[in-house]
N, C-alpha and C positions, 0 to 999 in steps of 0.2 A: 383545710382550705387548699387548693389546690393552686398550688404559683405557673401564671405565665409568665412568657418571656416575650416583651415589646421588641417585634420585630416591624418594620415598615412594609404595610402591603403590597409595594411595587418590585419589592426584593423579593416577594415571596410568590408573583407573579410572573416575572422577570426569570426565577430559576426554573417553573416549569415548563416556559413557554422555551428558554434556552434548549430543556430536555425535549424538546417535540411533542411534549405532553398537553392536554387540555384537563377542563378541570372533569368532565363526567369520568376521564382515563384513569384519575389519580381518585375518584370522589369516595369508590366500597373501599379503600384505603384511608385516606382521611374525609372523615364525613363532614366535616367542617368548614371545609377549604374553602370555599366560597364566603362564608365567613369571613376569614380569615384575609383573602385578599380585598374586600372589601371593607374591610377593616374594622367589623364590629365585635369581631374575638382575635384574642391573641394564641398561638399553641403551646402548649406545654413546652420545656427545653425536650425534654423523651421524644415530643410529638415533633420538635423542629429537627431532633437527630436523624429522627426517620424518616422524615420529608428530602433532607440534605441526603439519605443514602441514595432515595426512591429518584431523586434528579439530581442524580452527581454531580454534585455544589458543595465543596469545602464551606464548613459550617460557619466558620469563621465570615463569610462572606454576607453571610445574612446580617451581619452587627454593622455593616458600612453606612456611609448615611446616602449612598445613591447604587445602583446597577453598577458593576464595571463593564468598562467598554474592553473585552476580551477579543484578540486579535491572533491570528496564526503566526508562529513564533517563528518562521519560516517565510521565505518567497512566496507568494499567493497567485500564482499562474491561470489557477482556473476559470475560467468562462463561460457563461449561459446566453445564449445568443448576444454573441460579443460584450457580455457584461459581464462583472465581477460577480464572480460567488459570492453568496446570502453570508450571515452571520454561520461560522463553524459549529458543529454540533460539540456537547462533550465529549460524545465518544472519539470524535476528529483527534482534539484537541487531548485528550488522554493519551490516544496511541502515539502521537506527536513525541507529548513528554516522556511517554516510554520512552521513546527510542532514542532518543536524547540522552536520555538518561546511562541507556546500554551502550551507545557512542561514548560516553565520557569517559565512561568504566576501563573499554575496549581501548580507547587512545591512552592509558595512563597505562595499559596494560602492555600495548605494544610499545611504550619506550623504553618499560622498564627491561622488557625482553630483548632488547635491542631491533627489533622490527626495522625493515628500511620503510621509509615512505615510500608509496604510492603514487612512480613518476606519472603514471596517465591520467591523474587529476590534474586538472585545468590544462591540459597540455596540448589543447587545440582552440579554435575562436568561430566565432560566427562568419567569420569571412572565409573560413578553409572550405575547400568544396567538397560536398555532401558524400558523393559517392568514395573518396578517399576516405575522407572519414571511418564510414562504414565499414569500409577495406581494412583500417587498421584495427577497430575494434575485435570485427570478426577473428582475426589473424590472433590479435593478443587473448582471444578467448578461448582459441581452437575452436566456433561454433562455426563449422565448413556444412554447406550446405548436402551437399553428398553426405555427408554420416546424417544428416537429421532426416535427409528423403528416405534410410532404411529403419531409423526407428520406428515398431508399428503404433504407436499412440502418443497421442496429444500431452499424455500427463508426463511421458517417459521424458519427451522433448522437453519440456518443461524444466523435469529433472534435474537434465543434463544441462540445460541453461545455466540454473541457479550454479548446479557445483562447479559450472566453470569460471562462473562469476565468483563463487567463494572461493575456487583456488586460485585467483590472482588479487585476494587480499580484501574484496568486497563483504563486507556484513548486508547477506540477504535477509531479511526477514517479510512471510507470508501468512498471514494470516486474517480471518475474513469476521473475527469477535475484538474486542479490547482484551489484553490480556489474554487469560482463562477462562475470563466468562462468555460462558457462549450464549449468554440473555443478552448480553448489550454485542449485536450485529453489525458491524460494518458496511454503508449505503454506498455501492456502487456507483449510485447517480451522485453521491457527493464528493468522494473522489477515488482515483483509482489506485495512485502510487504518490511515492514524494521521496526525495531522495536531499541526501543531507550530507553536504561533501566537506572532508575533510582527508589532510594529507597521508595519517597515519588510518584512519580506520572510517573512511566512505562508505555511507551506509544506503541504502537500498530498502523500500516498504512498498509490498504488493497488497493493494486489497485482494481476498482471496474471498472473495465473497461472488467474483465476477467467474467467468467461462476460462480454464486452462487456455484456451487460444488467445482468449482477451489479455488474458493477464503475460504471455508473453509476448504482445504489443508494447505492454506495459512497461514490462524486464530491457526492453529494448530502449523506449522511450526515457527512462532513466538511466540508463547508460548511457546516455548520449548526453544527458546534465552533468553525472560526474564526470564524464572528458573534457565539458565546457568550465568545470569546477566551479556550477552554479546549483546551490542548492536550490527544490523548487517541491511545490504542492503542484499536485496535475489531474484534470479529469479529463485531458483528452483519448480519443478513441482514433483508427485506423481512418476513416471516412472526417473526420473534422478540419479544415484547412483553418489553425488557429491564425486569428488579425495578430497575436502577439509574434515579434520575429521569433523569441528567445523556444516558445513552443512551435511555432513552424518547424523551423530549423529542426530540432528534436523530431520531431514528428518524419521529417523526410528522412533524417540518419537512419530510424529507427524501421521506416521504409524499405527502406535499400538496405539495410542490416539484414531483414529476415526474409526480404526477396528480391534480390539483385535485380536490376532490371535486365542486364544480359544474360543471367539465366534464364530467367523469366522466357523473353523472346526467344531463347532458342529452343527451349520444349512446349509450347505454349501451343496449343491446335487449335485454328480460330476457327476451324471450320466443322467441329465436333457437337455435341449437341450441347447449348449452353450447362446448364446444372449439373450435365455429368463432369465438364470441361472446368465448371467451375473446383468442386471437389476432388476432383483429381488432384487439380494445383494445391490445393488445402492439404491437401496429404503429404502431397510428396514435399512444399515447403514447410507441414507443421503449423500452421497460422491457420487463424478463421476466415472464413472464405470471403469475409468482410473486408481483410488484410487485402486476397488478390482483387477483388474487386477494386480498391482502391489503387493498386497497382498498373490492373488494366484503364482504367483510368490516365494512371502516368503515362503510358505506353501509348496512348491517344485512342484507343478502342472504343471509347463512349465519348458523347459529347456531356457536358456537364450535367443537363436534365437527364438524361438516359441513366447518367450516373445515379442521382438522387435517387431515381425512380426504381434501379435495379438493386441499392442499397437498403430502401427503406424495404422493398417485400425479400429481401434476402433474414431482415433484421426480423422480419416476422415470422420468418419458418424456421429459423433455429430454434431451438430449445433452450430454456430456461438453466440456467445454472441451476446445480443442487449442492447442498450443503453436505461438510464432509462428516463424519464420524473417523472410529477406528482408533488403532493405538495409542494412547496417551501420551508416549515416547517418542514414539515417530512422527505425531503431531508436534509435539512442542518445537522438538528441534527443526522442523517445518518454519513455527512462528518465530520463534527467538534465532534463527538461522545456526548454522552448524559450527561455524566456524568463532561464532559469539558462545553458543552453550560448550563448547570444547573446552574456550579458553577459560570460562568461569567455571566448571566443577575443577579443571585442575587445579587451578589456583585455590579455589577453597576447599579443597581435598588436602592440598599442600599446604594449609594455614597459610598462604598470602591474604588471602580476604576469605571474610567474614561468612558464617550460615546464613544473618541475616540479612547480608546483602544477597547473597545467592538467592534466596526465595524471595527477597524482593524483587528482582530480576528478572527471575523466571517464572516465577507464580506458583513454585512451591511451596509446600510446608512443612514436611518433613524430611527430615536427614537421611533417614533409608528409600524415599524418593529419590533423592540428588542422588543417594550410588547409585541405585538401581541406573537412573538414568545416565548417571557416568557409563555404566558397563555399556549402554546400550549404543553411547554414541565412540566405545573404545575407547577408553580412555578411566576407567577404573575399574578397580575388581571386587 
C-alpha cells in the first residue's frame, strides 16, 4: 500500500505559484497535481520531496498549518509604476541569503584578520549635495573619467569598476543564476542590484543577467547606498526619476558618478547628428546610451516628453542582453566576487574553516576544485 503524506492543498498551491509556476508547467512532472491541490489526492513523502526541489520550498514548509508571508530580508526600494514590488521570487530571495550568508563569513573574517573598517560606510546623508558626493566616490575609487574614455569595451569598464570597488574593501558579487545553477535565472525586470551595508565587509549584488552598461548603472547606483550606509533592494534604471528620496538621490549620485555633467558639456556636440552624437558619448563615458540620454536630459537638452519619447525608441534598438558561458573559474570568481573567494580558499587551505563551508559558499564540491580554483585566483598552488 502506498502511504501519503497530508499535506494541505493551499501550501501545495501556494509553493508553485511562489515559483512562477503553473500547474500545465509542473503537470509531465507530477501528473497529479491538480489533484493534489484540489485536494482529492495526497503525494507521496518521495513525490512531496520532488515537488519541494521542482519550486524551491524547504520541505519542512509544507507541514505548516497556513502559507508564510515571506518578505525581503532587506530594504525593499523597488517600484512599478510608483508602487511596491509584487511578492519576491525564490530565486530573489535565495541569492539574498546567499549573500548574507558570505557577509557573515567575510565580517568574522575580517576581525579576525584585524581588517580596519570601512570609513565610507554611512559617511554621507541625504542632505549632502549630489555632485560632491560623486566627486568623492569617484576620487576614492580612482574610477577618473579619462582612463575609462581609453578603455575599448564595455565589459573591460565594467572590470575595472568592480576591481576598484574590491580594492577598497567592497565584496562585489555578479552574477545573472542563483548560485551555480544556471536553470534557476535571474529576472532583470525583478531586480537589478542590492546592496547590503556593513562596516567591516559591505557588500555589493549585480544581476548579471542585464546589459554590461546597465549593470554599471547598477555598480554605481549601489555605491551610493553603501556611502549612505543604507542597505537597499533596487530595480531602478538610468531614465526612472524614483518618488522614493532614498532612490532618487542614489540614482542622481550615481548619475553624475559616471557622467559628470561638466564633462559632459564640455565635449558634447549638440549640433552632430543625433545617434552618431548619441554613441559617441556612450563610448567615450562607457555607460548605455540610455545613461546619456538621461543626462542630456539633466543638462536641459529635452523637454520631458522629447525625453520619454527618445528613451523608449532608444530602449528599442538596443540589443538584448546575452547570456555568458566560458571559464568556470573565471565565472565563479565573477559571482562570488574576488575578494570574498580569495579570502575563503585561503582560509580553508589554511584549516581556519571548513571544506564544507567552502563548497557551501561557493557552490563547489570538490576539494581538487577549490585548489584548482585557489591557483587560479593566486592564491594556492
Amino acid at each position: 500500500m502506498t502511504l501519503r503524506v497530508e499535506v494541505k492543498p493551499e501550501l501545495l498551491q501556494w509553493a508553485r505559484e511562489r515559483s512562477g509556476r503553473s500547474v500545465e508547467d509542473l503537470s509531465s512532472r507530477f501528473k497529479k497535481l491538480a489533484k493534489w491541490e484540489s485536494g482529492e489526492l495526497s503525494p507521496t513523502f518521495k513525490q512531496l520531496e520532488e515537488f519541494a526541489k521542482a519550486t524551491y520550498v524547504p520541505i519542512g514548509y509544507f507541514f505548516l498549518t497556513e502559507p508564510p508571508q515571506e518578505s525581503v530580508p532587506i530594504p525593499d526600494l523597488r517600484t512599478i509604476a510608483d508602487r511596491r514590488a509584487s511578492q519576491p521570487s525564490p530565486d530573489l530571495l535565495d541569492v539574498i541569503y546567499l549573500c548574507q550568508q558570505r557577509q557573515e563569513w567575510y565580517r568574522d573574517f575580517a576581525r579576525k584578520s584585524g581588517e580596519p573598517t570601512r570609513d565610507f560606510v554611512g559617511s554621507v546623508s541625504l542632505s549632502d549635495e549630489v555632485k560632491e558626493i560623486a566627486r568623492r566616490i569617484r576620487e576614492s575609487l580612482g574610477f577618473e573619467v579619462e582612463e575609462r574614455s581609453r578603455i575599448p569595451t564595455w565589459t573591460e569598464a565594467l572590470r575595472l569598476f568592480i576591481r576598484q570597488a574590491d580594492h577598497l574593501g567592497i565584496l562585489v558579487m555578479v552574477s545573472g543564476v542563483v548560485g551555480v545553477n544556471n536553470r534557476r535565472k535571474l529576472n532583470p525586470k525583478e531586480f537589478r542590484g542590492f546592496s547590503i551595508c556593513d562596516d567591516f565587509a559591505p557588500l555589493i549584488f549585480i544581476n548579471g543577467s542585464d546589459s554590461k552598461a546597465a549593470q554599471m548603472f547598477t555598480l554605481a547606483h549601489e555605491l551610493a547606498h553603501v556611502w549612505l550606509g543604507q542597505s537597499a533592494l533596487s530595480n531602478t534604471e538610468a531614465r526612472i526619476l524614483p518618488s522614493h528620496e532614498t532612490e532618487n538621490w542614489c540614482n542622481r549620485v550615481a548619475a553624475e558618478l559616471l557622467v559628470p555633467l561638466t564633462v559632459l558639456s564640455e565635449i558634447h556636440k549638440p549640433n552632430a547628428e543625433p545617434l552618431t552624437e548619441l554613441n559617441r558619448l556612450a563610448r567615450y563615458f562607457k555607460v548605455s546610451t540610455l545613461v546619456v540620454l538621461r543626462r542630456l536630459f539633466d543638462m536641459g537638452r529635452f523637454t520631458k516628453q522629447e525625453y520619454w519619447d527618445a528613451y523608449e525608441s532608444e530602449l528599442e534598438r538596443l540589443p538584448k542582453p546575452r547570456g555568458n558561458g566560458g571559464d568556470f573559474y573565471l565565472t565563479q570568481a565573477v559571482r562570488a566576487g574576488r575578494r570574498f573567494s580569495r579570502s575563503l580558499v585561503v582560509s580553508t587551505l589554511e584549516g581556519q574553516s571548513s571544506f564544507t563551508e567552502a563548497f557551501r559558499l561557493l557552490g563547489i564540491k570538490k576539494v581538487e576544485t577549490l585548489r584548482r580554483f585557489g591557483v587560479e585566483l593566486e592564491v594556492g598552488t
